[in-house]
TORVOLO-739080 format. One record per residue (C-alpha): residue number from 1; residue in one letter; x negated, y, z. Coordinates in Angstrom, 3 decimals. Last residue first. Example, Ala and Ser with C-alpha at 12.3 -4.5 7.8 and 13.67 -1.06 7.14 Angstrom:
# residues 2
+-------+-------+----------+----------+----------+
: vexpa : gutor :       xx :       yy :       zz :
+-------+-------+----------+----------+----------+
:     2 :     s :  -13.670 :   -1.060 :    7.140 :
:     1 :     a :  -12.300 :   -4.500 :    7.800 :
+-------+-------+----------+----------+----------+
# end
This chain:
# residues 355
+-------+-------+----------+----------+----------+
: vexpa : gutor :       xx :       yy :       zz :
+-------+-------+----------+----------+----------+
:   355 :     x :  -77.411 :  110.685 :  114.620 :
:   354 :     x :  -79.541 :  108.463 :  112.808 :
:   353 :     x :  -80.480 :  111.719 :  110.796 :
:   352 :     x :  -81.105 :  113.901 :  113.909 :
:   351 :     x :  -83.211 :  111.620 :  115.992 :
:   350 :     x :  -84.711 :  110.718 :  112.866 :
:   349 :     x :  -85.961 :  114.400 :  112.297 :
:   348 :     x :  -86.928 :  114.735 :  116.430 :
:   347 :     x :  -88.994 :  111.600 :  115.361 :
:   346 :     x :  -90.583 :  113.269 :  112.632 :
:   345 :     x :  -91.484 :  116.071 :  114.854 :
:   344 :     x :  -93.310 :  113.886 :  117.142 :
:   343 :     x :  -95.328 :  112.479 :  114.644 :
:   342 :     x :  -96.834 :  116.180 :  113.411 :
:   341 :     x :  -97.572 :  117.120 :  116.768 :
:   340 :     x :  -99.381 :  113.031 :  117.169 :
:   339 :     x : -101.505 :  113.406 :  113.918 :
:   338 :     x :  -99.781 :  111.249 :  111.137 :
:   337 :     x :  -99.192 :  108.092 :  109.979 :
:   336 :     x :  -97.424 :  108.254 :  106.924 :
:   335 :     x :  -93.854 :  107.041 :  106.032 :
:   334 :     x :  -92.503 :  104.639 :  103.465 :
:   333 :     x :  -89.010 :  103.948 :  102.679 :
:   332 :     x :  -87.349 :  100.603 :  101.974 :
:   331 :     x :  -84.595 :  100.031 :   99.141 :
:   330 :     x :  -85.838 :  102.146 :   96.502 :
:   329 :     x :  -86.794 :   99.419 :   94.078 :
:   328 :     x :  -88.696 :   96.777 :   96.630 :
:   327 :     x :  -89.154 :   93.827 :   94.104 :
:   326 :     x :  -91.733 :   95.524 :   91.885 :
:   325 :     x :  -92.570 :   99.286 :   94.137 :
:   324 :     x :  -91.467 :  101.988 :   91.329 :
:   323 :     x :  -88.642 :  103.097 :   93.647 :
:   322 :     x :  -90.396 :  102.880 :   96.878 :
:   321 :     x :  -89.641 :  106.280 :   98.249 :
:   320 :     x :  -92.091 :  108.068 :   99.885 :
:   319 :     x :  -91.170 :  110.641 :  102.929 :
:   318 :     x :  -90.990 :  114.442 :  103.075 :
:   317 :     x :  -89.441 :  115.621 :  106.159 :
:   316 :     x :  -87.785 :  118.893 :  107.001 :
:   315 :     x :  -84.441 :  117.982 :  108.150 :
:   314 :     x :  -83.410 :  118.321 :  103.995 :
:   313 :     x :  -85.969 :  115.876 :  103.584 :
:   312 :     x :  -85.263 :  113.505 :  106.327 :
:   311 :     x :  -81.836 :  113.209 :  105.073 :
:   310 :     x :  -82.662 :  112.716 :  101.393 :
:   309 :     x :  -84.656 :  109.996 :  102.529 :
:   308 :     x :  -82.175 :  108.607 :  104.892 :
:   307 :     x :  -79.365 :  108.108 :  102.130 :
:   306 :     x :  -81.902 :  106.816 :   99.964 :
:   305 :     x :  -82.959 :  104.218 :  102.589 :
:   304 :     x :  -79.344 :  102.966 :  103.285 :
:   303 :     x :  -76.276 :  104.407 :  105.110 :
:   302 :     x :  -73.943 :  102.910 :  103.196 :
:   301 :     x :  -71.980 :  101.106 :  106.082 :
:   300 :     x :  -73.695 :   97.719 :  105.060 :
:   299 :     x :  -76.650 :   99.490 :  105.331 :
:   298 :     x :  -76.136 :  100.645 :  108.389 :
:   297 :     x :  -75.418 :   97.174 :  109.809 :
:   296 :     x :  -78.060 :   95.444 :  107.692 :
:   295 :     x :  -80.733 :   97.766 :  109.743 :
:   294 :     x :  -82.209 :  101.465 :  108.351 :
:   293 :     x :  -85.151 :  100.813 :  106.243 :
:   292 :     x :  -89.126 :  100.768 :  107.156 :
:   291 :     x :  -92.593 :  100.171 :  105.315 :
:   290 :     x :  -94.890 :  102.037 :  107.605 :
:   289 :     x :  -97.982 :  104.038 :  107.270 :
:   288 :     x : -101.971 :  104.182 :  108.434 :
:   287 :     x : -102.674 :  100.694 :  108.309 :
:   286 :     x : -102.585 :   97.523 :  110.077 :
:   285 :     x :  -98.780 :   96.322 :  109.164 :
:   284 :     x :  -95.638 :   94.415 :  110.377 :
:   283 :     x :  -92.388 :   96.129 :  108.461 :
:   282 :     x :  -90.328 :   98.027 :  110.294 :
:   281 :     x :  -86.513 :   97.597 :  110.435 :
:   280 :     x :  -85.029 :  100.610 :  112.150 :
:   279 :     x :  -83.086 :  100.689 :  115.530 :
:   278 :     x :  -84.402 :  103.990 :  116.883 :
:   277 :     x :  -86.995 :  101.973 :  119.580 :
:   276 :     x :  -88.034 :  100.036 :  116.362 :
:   275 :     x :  -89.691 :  103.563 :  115.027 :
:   274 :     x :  -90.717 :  104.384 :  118.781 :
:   273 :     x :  -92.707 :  101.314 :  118.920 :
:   272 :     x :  -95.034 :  101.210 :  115.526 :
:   271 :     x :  -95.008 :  105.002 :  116.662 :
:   270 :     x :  -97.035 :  104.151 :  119.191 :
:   269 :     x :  -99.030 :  101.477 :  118.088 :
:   268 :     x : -100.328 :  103.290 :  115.339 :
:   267 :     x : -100.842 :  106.343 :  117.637 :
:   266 :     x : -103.714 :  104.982 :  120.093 :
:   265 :     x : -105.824 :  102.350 :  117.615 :
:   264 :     x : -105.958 :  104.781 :  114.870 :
:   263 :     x : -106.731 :  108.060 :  116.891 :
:   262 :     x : -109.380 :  105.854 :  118.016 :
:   261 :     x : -110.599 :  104.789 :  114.495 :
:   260 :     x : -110.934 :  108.079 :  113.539 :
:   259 :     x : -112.576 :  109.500 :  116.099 :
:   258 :     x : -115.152 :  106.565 :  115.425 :
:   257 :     x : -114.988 :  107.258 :  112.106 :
:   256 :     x : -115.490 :  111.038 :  112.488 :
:   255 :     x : -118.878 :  110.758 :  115.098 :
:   254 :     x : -120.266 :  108.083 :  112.489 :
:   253 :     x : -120.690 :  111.046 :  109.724 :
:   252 :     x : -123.162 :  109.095 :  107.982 :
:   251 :     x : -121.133 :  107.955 :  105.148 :
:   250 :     x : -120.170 :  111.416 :  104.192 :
:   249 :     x : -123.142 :  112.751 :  104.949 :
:   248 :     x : -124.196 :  110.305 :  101.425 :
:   247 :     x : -121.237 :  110.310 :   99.700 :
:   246 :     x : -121.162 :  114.374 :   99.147 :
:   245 :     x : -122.917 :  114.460 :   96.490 :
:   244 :     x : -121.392 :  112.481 :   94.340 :
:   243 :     x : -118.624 :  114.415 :   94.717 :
:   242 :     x : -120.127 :  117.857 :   94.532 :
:   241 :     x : -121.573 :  116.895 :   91.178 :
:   240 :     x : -118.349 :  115.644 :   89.185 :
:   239 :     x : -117.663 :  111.703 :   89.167 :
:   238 :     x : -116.858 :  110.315 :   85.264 :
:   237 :     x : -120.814 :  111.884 :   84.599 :
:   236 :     x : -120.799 :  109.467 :   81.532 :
:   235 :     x : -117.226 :  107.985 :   80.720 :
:   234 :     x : -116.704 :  104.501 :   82.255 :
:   233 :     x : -116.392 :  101.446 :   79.847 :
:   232 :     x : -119.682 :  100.384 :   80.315 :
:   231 :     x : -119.513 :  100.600 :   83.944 :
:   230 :     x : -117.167 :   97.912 :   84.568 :
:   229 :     x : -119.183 :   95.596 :   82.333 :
:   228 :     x : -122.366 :   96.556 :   84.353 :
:   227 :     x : -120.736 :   96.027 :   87.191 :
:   226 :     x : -119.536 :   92.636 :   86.652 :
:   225 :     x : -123.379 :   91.775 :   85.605 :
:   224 :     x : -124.379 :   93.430 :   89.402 :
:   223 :     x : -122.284 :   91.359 :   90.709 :
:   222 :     x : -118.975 :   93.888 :   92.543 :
:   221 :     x : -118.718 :   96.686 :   94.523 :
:   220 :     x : -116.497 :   99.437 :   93.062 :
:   219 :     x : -116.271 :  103.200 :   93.872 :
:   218 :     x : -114.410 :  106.067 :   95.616 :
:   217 :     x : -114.481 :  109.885 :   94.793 :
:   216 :     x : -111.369 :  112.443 :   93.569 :
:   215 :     x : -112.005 :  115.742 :   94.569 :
:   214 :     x : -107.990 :  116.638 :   95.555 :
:   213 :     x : -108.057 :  114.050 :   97.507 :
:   212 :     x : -110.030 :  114.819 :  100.126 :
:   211 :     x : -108.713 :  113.412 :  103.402 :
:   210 :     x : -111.929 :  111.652 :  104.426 :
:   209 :     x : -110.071 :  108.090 :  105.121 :
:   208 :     x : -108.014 :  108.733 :  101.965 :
:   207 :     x : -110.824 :  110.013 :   99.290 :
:   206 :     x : -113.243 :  107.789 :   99.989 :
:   205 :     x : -111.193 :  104.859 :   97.898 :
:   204 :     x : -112.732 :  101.314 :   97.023 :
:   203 :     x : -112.460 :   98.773 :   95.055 :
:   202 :     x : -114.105 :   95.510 :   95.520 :
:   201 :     x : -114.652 :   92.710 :   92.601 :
:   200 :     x : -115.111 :   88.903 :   93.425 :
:   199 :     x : -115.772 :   86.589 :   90.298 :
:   198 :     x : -119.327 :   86.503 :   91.598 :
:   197 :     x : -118.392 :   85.017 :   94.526 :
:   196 :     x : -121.634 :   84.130 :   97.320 :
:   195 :     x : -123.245 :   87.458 :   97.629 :
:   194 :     x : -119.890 :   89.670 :   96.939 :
:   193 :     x : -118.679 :   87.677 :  100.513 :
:   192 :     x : -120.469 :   89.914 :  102.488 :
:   191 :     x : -118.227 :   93.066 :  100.922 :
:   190 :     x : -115.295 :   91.901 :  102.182 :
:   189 :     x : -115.806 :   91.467 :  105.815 :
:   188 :     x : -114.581 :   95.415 :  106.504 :
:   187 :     x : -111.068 :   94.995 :  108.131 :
:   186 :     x : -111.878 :   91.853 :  109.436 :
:   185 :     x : -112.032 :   92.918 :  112.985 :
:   184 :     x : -108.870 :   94.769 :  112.532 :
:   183 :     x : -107.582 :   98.368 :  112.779 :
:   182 :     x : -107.364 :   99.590 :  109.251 :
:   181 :     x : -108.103 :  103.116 :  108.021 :
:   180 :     x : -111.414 :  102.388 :  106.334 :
:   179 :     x : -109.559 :   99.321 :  104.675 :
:   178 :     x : -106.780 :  102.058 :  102.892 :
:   177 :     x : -108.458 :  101.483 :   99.092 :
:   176 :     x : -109.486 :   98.451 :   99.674 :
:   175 :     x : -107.910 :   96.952 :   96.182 :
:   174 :     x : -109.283 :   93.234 :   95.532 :
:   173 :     x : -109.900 :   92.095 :   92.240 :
:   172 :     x : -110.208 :   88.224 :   92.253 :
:   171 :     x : -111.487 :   87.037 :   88.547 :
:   170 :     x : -110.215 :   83.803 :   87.010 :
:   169 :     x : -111.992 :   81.030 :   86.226 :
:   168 :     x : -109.668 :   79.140 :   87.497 :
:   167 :     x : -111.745 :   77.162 :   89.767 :
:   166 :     x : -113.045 :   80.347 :   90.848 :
:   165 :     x : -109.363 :   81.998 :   91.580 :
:   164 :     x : -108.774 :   78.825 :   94.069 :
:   163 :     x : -111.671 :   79.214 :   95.904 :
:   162 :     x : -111.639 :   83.170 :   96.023 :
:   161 :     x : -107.384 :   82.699 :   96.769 :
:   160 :     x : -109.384 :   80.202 :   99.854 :
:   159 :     x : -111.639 :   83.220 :  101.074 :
:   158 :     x : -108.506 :   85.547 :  100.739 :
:   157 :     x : -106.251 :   83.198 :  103.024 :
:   156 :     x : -108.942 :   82.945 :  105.441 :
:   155 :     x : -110.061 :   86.388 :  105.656 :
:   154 :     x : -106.396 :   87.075 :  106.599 :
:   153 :     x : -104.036 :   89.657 :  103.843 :
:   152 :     x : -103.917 :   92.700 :  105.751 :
:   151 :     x :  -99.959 :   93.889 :  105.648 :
:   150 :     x :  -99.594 :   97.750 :  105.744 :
:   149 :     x :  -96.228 :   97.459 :  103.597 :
:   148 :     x :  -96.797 :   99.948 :  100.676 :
:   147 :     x :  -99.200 :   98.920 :   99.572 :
:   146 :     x : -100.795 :   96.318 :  101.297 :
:   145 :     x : -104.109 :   96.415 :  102.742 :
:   144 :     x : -105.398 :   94.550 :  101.241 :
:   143 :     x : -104.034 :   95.169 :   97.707 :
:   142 :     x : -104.301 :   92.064 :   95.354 :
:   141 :     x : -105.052 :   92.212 :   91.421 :
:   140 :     x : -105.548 :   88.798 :   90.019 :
:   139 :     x : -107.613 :   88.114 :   87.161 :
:   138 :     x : -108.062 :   86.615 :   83.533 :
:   137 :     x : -105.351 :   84.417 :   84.353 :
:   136 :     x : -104.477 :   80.922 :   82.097 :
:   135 :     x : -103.735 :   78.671 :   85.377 :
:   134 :     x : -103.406 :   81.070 :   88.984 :
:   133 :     x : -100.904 :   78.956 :   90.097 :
:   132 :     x :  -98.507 :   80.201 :   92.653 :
:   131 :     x :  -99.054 :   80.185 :   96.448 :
:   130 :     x :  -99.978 :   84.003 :   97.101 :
:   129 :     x :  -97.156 :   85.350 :   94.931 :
:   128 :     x :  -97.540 :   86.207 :   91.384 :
:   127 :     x :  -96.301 :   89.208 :   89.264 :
:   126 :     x :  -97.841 :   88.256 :   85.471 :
:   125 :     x :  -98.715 :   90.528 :   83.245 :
:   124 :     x :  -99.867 :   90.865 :   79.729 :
:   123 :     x : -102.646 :   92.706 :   78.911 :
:   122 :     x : -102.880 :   95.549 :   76.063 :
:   121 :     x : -105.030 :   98.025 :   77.601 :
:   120 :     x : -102.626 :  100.431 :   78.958 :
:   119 :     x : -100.328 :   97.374 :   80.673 :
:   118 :     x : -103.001 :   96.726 :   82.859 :
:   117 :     x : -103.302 :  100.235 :   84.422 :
:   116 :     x :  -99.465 :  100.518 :   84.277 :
:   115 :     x :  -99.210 :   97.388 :   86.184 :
:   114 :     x : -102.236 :   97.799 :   88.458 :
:   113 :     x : -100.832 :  101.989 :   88.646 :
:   112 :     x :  -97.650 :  100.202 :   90.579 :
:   111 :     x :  -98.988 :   99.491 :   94.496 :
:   110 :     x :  -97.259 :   96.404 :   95.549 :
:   109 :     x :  -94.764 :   93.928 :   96.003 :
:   108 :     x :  -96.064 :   91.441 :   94.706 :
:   107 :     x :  -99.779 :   89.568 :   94.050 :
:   106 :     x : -100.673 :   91.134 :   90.338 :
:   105 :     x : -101.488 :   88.439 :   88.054 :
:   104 :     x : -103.503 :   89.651 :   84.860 :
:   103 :     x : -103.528 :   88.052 :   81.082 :
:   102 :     x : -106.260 :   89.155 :   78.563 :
:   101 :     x : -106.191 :   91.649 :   75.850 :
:   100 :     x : -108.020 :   94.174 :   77.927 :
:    99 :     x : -108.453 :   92.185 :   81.343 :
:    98 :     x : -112.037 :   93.943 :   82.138 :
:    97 :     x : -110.021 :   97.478 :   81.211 :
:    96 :     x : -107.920 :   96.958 :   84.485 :
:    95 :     x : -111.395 :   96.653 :   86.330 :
:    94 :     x : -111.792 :   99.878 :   84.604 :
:    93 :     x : -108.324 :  101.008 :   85.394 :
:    92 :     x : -108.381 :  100.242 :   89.498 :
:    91 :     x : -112.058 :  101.831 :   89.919 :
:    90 :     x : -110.456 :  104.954 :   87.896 :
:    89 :     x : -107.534 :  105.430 :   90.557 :
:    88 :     x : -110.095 :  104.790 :   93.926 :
:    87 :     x : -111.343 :  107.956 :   92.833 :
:    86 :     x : -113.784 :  109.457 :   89.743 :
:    85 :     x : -115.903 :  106.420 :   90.100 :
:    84 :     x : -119.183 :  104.934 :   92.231 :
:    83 :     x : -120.152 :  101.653 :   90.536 :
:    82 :     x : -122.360 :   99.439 :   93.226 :
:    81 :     x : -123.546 :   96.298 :   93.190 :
:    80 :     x : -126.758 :   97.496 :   91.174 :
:    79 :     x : -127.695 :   99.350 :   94.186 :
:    78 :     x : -127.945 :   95.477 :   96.196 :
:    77 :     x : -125.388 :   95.237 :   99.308 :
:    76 :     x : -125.142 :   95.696 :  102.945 :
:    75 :     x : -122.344 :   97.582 :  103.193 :
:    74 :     x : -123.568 :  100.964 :  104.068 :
:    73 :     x : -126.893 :  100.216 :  102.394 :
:    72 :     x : -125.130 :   99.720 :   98.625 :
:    71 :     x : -123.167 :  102.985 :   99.541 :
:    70 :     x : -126.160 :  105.431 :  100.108 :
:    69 :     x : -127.844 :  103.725 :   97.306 :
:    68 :     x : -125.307 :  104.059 :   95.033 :
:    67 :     x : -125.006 :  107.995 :   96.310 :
:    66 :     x : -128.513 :  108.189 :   95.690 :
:    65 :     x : -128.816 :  107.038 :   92.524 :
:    64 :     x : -125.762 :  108.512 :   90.754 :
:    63 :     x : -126.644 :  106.693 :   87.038 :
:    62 :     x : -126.056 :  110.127 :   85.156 :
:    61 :     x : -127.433 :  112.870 :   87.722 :
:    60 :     x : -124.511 :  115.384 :   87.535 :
:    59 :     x : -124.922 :  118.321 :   85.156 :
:    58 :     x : -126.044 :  121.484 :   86.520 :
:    57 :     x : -123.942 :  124.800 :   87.280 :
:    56 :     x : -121.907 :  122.648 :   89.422 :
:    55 :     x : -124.795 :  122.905 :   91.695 :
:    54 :     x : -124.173 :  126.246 :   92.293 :
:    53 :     x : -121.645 :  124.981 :   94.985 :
:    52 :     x : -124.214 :  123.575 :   97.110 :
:    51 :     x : -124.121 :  125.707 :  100.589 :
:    50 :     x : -120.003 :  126.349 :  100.157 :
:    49 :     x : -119.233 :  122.628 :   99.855 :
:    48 :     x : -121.700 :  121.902 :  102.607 :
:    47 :     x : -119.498 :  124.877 :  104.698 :
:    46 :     x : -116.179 :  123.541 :  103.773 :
:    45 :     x : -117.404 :  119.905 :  104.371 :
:    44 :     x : -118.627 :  120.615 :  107.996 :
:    43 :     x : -115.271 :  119.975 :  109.565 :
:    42 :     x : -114.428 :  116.157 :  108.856 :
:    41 :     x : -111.472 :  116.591 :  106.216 :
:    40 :     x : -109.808 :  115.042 :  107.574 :
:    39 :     x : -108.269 :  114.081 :  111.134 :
:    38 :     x : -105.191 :  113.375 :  109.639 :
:    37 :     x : -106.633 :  110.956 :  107.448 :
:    36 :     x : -104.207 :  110.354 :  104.282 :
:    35 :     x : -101.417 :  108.150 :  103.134 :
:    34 :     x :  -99.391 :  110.880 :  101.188 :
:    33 :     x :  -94.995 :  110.656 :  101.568 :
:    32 :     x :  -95.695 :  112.140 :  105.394 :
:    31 :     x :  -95.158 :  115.890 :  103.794 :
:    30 :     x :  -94.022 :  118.294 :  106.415 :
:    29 :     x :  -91.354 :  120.069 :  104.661 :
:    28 :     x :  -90.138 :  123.884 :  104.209 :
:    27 :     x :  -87.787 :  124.389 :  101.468 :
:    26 :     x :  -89.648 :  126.983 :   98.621 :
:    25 :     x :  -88.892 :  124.888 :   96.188 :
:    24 :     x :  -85.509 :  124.905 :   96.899 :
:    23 :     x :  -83.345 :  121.728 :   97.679 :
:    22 :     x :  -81.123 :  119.980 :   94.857 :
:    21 :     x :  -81.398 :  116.545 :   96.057 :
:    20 :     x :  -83.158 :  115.958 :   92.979 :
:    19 :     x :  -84.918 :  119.034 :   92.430 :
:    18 :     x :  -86.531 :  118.796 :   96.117 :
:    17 :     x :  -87.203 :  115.248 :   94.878 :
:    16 :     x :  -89.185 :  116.729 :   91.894 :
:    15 :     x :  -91.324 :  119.312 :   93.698 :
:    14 :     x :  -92.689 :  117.142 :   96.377 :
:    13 :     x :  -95.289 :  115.452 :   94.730 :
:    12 :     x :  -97.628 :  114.472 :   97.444 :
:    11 :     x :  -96.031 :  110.257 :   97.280 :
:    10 :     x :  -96.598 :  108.402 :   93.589 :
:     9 :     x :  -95.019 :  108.198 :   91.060 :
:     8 :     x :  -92.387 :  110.567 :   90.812 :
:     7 :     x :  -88.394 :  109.422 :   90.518 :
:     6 :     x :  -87.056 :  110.590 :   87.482 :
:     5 :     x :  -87.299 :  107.177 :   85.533 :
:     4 :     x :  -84.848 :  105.574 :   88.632 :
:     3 :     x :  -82.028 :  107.382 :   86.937 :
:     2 :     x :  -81.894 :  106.571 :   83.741 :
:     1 :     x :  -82.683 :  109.227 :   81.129 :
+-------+-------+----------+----------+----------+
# end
């Protein structure tokens, strides 16, 4: 097996770089390798969870009415807009499952599972950058916010990829799976434009900005005739009771997004600063992790991003390599914003490993 096919797939799966750098299971590690809430769950889920557990005793309402509804108000939309799905992961391989056969551009570097996703029903693919020509696509994948860079893609620029995908006839499937935990003004403009595109589909993840993935919830906003052909390929009850149930406080908790958001504002900046401050590269971004590498000068002394990874692991650090990542492979890191304790020890780790 080459070497780059052992690396995992995604970050929270600690187990097989401890094997690789031949660390015990048991080492201790903060894990900043999963882009989640810190402030998550918000602290009356354990106790709804507990009130409506027998529920699981009773199958889920098939169409999800009033978690569609919930969502369709939240942004403004009509309930046949909406598709809630088993995580932000199923949204991504039924609009996948819209290209079966077809041909798919994914805008580069980013998030793999549109590849694999794509590459499960039989389409062929086509990594694109934001200028090429979108002739003979079925649709064009594009994460905004970027993963694993943080970048936000401008209104602007999407509204004229919209123009530009229409007269293509191509489909514009935007991933949102990190927009709750951006800090723009146009971090949630999106869903307006559904009205006025009908080749524009929305995914979305709840499981990141509420820190629960483990239960797997997000959903896709699209025409209501998209979303009918999304949801025709979905499994019936795809999103377990509890789930679905829990969209609706969910969406009302305003007191945890706006804690959210400030936490946000306050530590993004922060560490944006004390990263540079230690002399790594950091990429530009608006969301809860950074893209970074040590400089050319380190580099060029061997000290690259591997090198660092296994450092910050064996100082107690779990980070996300971007092995995987088209045109990064494993040559930038990525690391998690976290709470400010936890932030402050990963800077003590650097400390050490730039050392």
């Amino acid at each position: 097996m080459e070497k780059n096919n052992q690396w995992p797939r995604h970050g929270g799966q600690a187990a097989a770089l401890l094997a690789r750098f031949g660390l015990p299971l048991d080492h201790p590690f903060e894990d900043f390798s999963a882009n989640l809430n810190p402030l998550g769950p918000p602290g009356w889920v354990p106790a709804w969870i507990e009130r409506h557990v027998t529920e699981l005793t009773r199958y889920p309402d098939v169409d999800y009415a009033e978690a569609r509804a919930a969502i369709a108000a939240y942004h403004g939309v009509d309930v046949e807009q909406v598709l809630v799905t088993n995580g932000g992961g199923e949204a991504i391989f039924l609009a996948a499952g819209l290209c079966a056969g077809g041909r798919a551009g994914i805008v580069t570097p980013t998030f793999n599972e549109y590849a694999r996703a794509l590459a499960g029903v039989g389409a062929e693919v086509r990594e694109i950058s934001l200028t090429d020509p979108l002739d003979g696509l079925d649709a064009v994948f594009l994460c905004r916010p970027n993963n694993p860079d943080g970048g936000l893609l401008a209104l602007a620029e999407v509204e004229a990829l919209l123009a530009r995908a229409a007269s293509a006839d191509c489909r514009l499937i935007v991933d949102e799976a990190f927009i709750d935990l951006t800090a723009h003004e146009d971090a949630g403009a999106l869903p307006a434009r559904l009205a006025a595109h009908s080749n524009l589909i929305l995914l979305r993840s709840m499981t990141k900005f509420y820190t629960l993935p483990g239960l797997r919830l997000g959903y896709a906003l699209a025409s209501a005739r998209t979303v009918t052909a999304l949801a025709s390929r979905q499994p019936p009850w795809s999103v377990n009771q509890l789930a679905a149930g829990l969209v609706v406080p969910l969406l009302a908790d305003s007191d945890f997004a706006e804690r959210t958001h400030a936490w946000l504002l306050a530590e993004r900046p922060r560490m944006q600063q004390a990263l540079e401050s230690r002399g790594l590269e950091v990429v530009p971004g608006n969301t809860c992790f950074f893209l970074l590498r040590p400089t050319l000068e380190a580099r060029e002394q061997g000290f690259d991003a591997e090198v660092l990874l296994e450092r910050l692991l064996r100082g107690g650090i779990l980070a996300r390599h971007t092995h995987g990542f088209a045109g990064l492979d494993g040559r930038w890191l990525r690391l998690a914003l976290r709470d400010e304790r936890a932030n402050n020890r990963l800077l003590k780790v650097l400390d050490d490993c730039l050392r």
